[in-house]
N, C-alpha and C positions, 0 to 999 in steps of 0.2 A: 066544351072546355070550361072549367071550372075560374071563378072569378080570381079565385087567388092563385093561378096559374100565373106565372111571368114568361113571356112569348122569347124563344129562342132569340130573338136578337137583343134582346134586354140583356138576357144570358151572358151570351158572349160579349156583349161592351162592357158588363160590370167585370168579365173572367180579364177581359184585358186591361182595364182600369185597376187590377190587385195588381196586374205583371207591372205596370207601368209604377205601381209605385213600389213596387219591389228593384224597381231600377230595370226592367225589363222592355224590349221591344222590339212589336211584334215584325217581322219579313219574310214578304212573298216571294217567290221564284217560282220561274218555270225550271227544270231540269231535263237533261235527256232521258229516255228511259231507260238507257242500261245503266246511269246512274242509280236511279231510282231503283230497278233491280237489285244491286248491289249494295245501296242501302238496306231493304227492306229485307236481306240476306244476312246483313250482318244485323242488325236490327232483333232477328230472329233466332242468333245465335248469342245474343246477350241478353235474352229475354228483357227488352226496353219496348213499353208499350206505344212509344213511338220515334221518328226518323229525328227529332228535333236534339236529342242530348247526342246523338251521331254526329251532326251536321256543326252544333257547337263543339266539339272534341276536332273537328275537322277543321273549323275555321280557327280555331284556338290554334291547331298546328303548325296551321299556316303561317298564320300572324306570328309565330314564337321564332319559326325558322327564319321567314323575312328580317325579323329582327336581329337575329344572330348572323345575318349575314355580310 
């Protein structure tokens, strides 16, 4: 490894230190996996190289219809 290589955890806390000041933050879950299936379905069918702008679109919906109710 080269010295001026930055070791994948550096990586990742400086990748989540932009989101956080982007107003962003980060959340874990477990999911079931026919969720997951279903995600990574539709996922595949709006060519989105990941489950994360699904999952906000999903939780946005949520929150909008609670609201309206």
């Amino acid at each position: 490894m080269s010295r001026t290589a930055i070791p994948v955890k550096e990586k990742v806390a400086a990748h989540r230190e932009r989101l956080r000041a982007a107003g962003r933050i980060y959340v874990n879950t477990d999911l079931p996996a026919d969720l997951v299936a279903q995600l990574d379905q539709i996922k595949e069918e709006r060519g989105v190289a990941s489950r994360a702008p699904i999952i906000e679109e999903a939780v946005r919906l949520l929150i909008e219809k609670q609201q309206g109710a």
